[in-house]
C-alpha positions as CSV (number, residue, x, y, z in Angstrom):
1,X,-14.5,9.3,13.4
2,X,-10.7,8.6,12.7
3,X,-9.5,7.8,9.9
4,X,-6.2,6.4,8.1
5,X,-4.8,6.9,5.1
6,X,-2.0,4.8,3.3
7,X,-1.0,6.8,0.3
8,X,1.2,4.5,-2.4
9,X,2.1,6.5,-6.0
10,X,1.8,3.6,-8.5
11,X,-1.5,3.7,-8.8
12,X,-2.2,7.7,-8.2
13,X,-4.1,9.2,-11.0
14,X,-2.6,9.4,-14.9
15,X,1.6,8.3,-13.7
16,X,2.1,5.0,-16.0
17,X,6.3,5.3,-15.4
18,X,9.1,4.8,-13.8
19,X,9.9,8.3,-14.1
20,X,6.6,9.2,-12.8
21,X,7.1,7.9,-9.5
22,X,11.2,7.8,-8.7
23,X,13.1,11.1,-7.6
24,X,14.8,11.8,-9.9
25,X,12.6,10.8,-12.4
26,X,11.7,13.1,-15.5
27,X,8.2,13.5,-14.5
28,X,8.2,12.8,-10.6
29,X,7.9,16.3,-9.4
30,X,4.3,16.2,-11.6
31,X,3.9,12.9,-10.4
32,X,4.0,13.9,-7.0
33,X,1.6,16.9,-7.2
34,X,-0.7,14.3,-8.6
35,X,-0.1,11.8,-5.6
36,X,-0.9,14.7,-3.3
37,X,-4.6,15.3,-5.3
38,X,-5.5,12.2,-4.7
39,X,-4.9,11.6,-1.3
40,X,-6.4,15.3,-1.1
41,X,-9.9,14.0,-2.9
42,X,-9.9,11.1,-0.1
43,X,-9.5,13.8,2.8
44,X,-12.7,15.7,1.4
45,X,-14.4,12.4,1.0
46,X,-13.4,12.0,5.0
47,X,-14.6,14.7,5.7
48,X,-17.8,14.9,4.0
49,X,-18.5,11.6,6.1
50,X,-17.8,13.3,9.1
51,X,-14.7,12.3,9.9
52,X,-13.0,14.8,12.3
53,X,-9.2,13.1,12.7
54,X,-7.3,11.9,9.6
55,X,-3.8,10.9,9.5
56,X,-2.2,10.7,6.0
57,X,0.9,8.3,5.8
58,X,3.3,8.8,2.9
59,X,3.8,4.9,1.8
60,X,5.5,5.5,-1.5
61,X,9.5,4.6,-1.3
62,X,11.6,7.2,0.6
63,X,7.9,8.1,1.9
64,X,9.0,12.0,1.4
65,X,6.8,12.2,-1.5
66,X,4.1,14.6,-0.6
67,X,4.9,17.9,-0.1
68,X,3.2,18.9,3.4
69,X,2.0,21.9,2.1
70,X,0.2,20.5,-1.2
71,X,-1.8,18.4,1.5
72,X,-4.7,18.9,2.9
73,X,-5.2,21.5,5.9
74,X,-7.4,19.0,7.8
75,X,-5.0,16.2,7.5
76,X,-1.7,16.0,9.5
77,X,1.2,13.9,7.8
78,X,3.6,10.7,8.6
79,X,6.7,11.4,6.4
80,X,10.5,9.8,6.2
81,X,11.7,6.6,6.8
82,X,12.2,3.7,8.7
83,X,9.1,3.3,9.9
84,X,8.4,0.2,12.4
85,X,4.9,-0.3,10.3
86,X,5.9,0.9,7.4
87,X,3.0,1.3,4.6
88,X,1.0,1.5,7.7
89,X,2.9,3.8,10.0
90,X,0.3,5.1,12.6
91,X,-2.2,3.4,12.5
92,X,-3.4,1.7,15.5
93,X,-6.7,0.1,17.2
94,X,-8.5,3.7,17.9
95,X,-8.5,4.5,14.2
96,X,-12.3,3.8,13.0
97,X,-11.3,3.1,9.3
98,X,-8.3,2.7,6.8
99,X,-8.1,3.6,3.1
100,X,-5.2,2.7,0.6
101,X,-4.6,5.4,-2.1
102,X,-2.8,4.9,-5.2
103,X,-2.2,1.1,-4.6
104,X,-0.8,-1.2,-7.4
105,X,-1.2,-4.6,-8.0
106,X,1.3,-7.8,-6.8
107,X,4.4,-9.1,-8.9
108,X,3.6,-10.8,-12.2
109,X,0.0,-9.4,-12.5
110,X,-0.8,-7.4,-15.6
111,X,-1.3,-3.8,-13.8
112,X,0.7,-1.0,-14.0
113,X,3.7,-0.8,-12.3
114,X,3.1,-3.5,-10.7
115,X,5.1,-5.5,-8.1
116,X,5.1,-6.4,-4.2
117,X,7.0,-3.8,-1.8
118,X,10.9,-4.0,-3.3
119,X,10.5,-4.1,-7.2
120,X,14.0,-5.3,-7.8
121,X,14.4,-7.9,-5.3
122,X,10.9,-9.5,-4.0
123,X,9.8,-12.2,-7.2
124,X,6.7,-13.1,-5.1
125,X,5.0,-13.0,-1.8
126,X,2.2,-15.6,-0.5
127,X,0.7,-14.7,2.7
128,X,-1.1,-18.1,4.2
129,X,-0.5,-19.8,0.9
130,X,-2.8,-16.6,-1.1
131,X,-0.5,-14.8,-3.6
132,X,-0.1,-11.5,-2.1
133,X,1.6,-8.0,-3.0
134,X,1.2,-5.4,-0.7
135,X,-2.4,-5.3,-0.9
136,X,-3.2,-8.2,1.2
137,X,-0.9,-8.0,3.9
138,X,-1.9,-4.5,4.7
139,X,-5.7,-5.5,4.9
140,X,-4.8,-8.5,7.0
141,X,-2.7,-6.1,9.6
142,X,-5.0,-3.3,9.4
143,X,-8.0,-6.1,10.5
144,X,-5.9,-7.5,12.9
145,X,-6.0,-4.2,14.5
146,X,-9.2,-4.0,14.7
147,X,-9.4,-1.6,11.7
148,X,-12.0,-2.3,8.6
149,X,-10.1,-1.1,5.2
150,X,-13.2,0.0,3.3
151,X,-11.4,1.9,0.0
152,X,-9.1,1.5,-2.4
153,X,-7.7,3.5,-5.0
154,X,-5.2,2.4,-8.1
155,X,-6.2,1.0,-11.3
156,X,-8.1,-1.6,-12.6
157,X,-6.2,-4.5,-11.2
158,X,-5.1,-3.4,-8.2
159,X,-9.0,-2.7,-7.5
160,X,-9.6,-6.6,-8.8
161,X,-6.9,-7.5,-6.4
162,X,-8.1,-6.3,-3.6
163,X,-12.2,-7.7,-4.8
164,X,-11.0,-10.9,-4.7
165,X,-9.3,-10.6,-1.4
166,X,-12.2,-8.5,0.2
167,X,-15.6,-7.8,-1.8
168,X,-16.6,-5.3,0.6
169,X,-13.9,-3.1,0.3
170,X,-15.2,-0.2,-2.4
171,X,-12.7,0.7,-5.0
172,X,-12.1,3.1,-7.8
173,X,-10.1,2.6,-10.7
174,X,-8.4,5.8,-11.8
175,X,-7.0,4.0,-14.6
176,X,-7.2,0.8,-16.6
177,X,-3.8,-0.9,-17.7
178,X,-3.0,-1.8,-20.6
179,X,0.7,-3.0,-20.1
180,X,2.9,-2.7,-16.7
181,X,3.6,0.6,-18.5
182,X,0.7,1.7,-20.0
183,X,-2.6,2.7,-19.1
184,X,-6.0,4.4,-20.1
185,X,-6.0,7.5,-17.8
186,X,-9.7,8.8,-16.2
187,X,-9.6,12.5,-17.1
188,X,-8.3,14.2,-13.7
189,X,-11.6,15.9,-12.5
190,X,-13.1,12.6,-12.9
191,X,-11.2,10.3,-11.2
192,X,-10.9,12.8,-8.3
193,X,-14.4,13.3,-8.1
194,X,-14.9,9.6,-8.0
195,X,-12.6,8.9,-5.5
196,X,-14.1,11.7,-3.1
197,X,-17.7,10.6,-3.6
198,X,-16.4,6.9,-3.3
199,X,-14.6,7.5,0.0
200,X,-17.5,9.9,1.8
201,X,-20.0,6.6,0.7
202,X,-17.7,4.0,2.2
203,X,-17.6,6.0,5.4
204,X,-21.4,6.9,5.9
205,X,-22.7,4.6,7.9
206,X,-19.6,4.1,10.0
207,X,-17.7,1.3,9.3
208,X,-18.2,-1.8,11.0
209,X,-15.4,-3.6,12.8
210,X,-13.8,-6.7,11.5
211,X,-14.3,-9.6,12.2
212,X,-11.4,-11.9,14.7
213,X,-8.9,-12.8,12.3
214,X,-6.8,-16.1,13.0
215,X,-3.9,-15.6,16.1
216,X,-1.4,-16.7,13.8
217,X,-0.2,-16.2,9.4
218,X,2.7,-17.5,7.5
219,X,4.3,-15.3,5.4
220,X,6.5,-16.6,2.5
221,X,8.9,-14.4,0.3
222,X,10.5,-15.5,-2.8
223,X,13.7,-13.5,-3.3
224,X,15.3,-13.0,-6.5
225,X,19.0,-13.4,-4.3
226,X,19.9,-16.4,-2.7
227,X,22.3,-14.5,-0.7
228,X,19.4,-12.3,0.8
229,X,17.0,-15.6,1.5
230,X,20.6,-17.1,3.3
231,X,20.8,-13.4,5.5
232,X,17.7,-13.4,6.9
233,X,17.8,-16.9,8.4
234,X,19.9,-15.5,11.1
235,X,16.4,-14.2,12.5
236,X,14.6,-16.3,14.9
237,X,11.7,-17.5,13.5
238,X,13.2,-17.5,9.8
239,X,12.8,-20.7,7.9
240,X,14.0,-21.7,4.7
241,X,11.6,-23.2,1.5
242,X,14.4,-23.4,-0.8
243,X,17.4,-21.3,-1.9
244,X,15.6,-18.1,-2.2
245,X,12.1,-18.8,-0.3
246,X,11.9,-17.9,3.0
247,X,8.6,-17.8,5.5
248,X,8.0,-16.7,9.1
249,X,4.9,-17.1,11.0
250,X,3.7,-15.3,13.4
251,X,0.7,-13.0,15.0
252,X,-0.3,-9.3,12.7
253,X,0.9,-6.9,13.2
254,X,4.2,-7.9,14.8
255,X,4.5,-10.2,11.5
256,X,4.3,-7.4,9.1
257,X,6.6,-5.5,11.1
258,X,9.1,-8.0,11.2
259,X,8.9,-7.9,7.2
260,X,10.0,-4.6,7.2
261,X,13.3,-5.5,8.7
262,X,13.6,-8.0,5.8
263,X,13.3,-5.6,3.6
264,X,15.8,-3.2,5.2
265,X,18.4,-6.1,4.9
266,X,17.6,-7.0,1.4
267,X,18.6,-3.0,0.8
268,X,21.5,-3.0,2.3
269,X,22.7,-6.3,0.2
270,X,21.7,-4.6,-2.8
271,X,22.6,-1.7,-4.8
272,X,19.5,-1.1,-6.6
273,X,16.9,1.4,-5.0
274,X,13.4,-0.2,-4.6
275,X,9.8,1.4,-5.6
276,X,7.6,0.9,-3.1
């Protein structure tokens, strides 16, 4: 059994900050010696459900977050950037299952940390009309693939997020928010424990492939600069809502590909650094 794991930091276990999740940040070097526990509960949960090939993907901004030797031993390690599929870098039709670790929830919800891929520049994302963060688009490519996502872990409404976009997918809350800043943290032990026990159940029986998902999606992007919208209808394919919405439609997962070269040229029109 093969499995893939997308690991994101703004929903890992007890960070609630800025500075929890940013280099740089006051508390980002504990912040990512939690990300790396939680990814590591997942990999024992893997395991326990047989799983003999897991690939860890580091998701989480410059994706050089986990440390390769806090990971681990049976899992080997995507790390650095660009990355053609991004949040899902690696993971491809022979791959039995995906989880998403430490996920947060889309721009504007209540959830900690919250936001949808660039914090700064993205004000919303709908993905075939369906408000979307990054939790959405990543299920969609990972079943276009071929590949069942059957676990999520973040807090409380990242984990309602993704119920309401798929209500097979188990999840685990390792925190409940109480602002985009503030959260009621699971004691450590705890929430690991949960997530490993979580993961080994949503593996055992193997997972079931999805279902066929439809041949084509629209993707729509609200930017917060007109000037980025205006540079990114010099791609084919690249249509304009209004002064700042653009959409593109197109098969998964070339669609979600092509969204990370948006993104690559909204950075380089902007100065400020994105969480992602």
């Amino acid at each position: 059994m093969r499995i893939h794991i997308s690991v994101d930091m703004e929903g890992v276990t007890g960070l609630v900050d800025a500075d929890d999740v940013q280099p740089g940040g006051r508390d980002y070097e504990r912040g990512r010696s939690m990300m790396a526990e939680d990814v590591n509960a997942a990999v024992r949960g893997a395991l326990a459900a047989g799983a003999d090939d897991i690939l860890v993907n580091d998701a989480h901004g410059p994706m050089r977050n986990l440390l390769p030797e806090a990971l681990h031993p049976a899992a080997r390690l995507v790390r650095g950037k660009p990355k053609r599929m991004g949040m899902l870098e690696g993971l491809t039709g022979e791959y039995d299952a995906a989880l998403c670790v430490g996920y947060h929830s889309r721009a504007g919800a209540p959830g900690v940390l919250s936001h949808g891929f660039m914090g700064h520049e993205i004000e919303d994302m709908w993905l075939d009309g369906r408000p979307v963060g990054e939790i959405g688009p990543a299920h969609a490519t990972a079943a276009a693939l071929g590949v069942p996502v059957v676990a999520l872990t973040g807090d409380d409404v990242a984990c309602a997020e993704m119920t309401a976009w798929d209500a097979s997918v188990v999840t685990v809350p390792v925190k409940y928010a109480h602002d985009r800043f503030a959260a009621e943290l699971r004691p450590e032990a705890e929430a690991w424990k949960a997530v490993e026990e979580a993961v080994a159940a949503a593996l055992s029986p193997a997972p079931r492939r999805p279902e066929a998902v439809a041949a084509e999606a629209t993707l729509t992007v609200r930017w917060q600069s007109a000037s980025v919208a205006a540079t990114l209808l010099g791609i084919p394919g690249v249509t304009a809502d209004d002064s700042r919405t653009v959409h593109a439609t197109g098969g998964l997962p070339s669609l979600y590909r092509q969204f990370g070269v948006w993104m690559r040229v909204a950075s380089s029109l902007t100065s400020q650094a994105p969480y992602c």
